[in-house]
N, C-alpha and C positions, 0 to 999 in steps of 0.2 A: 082185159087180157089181150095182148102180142102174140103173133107168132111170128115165123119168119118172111112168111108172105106177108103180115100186115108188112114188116119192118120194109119191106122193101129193100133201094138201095140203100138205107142205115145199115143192110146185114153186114156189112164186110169183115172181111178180117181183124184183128185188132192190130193194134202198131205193133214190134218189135220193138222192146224197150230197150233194152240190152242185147246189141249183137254179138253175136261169138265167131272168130273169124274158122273154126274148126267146121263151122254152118253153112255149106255149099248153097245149099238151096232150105232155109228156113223155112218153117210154116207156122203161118199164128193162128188159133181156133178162130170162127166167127161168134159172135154172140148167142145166136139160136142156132140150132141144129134147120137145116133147109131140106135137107132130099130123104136123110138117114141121118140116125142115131150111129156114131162111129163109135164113142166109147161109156158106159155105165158113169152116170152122172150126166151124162150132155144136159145142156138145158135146152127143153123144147115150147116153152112158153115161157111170158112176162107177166106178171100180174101188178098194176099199178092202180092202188085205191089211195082215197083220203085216208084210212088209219087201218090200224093191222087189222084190226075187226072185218074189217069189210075185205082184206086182203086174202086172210086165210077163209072167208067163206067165199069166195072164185074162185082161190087155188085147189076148192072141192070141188069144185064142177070143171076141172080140167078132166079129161077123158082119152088116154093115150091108147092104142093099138098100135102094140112091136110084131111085126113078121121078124123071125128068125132068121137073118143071112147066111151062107158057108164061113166058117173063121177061116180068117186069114193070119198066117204066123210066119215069121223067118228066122225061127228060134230052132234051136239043135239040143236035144237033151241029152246029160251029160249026167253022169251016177251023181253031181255034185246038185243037179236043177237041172233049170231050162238055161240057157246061153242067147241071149239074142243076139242081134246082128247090128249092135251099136256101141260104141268106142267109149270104153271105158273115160281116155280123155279127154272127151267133150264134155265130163261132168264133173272132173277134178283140176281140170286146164293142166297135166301132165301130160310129156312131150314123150 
């Protein structure tokens, strides 16, 4: 089993495959989660065995503890949803 501290400096960001020029200041996730859990899924261990057997029994003995943080939003609700605060045309490339 991995964590980010094993990873060391392997943690880093991953490449940006595809830039978009609408992307001021990009961010790519790292592989493990390092300080905090930022979003539901993150990954916060590696499990690396000889065969799935032996995988999924260490992925048993992984043992997490989440302290809850304040949420953070920059969303505006709206009778229609929630509204965030990201451009529609960054995700259709319409100008």
């Amino acid at each position: 089993m991995l964590t980010a501290a094993e990873l060391g400096a392997l943690n880093q960001p991953t490449p940006l495959l595809i830039p978009h020029p609408e992307l001021t200041h990009p961010r790519t996730p790292q592989p493990l989660a390092a300080d905090e859990v930022r979003y539901a899924g993150e990954l916060v261990a590696l499990v690396v065995a000889d065969d799935r057997y032996l995988a999924e029994d260490a992925a048993r003995l992984i043992d997490v503890e989440y302290q809850q943080l304040p949420q953070f939003t920059f969303g505006t609700i709206s009778p229609y949803g929630i509204s965030f605060g990201v451009s529609y045309r960054v995700f259709n490339g319409s100008r």
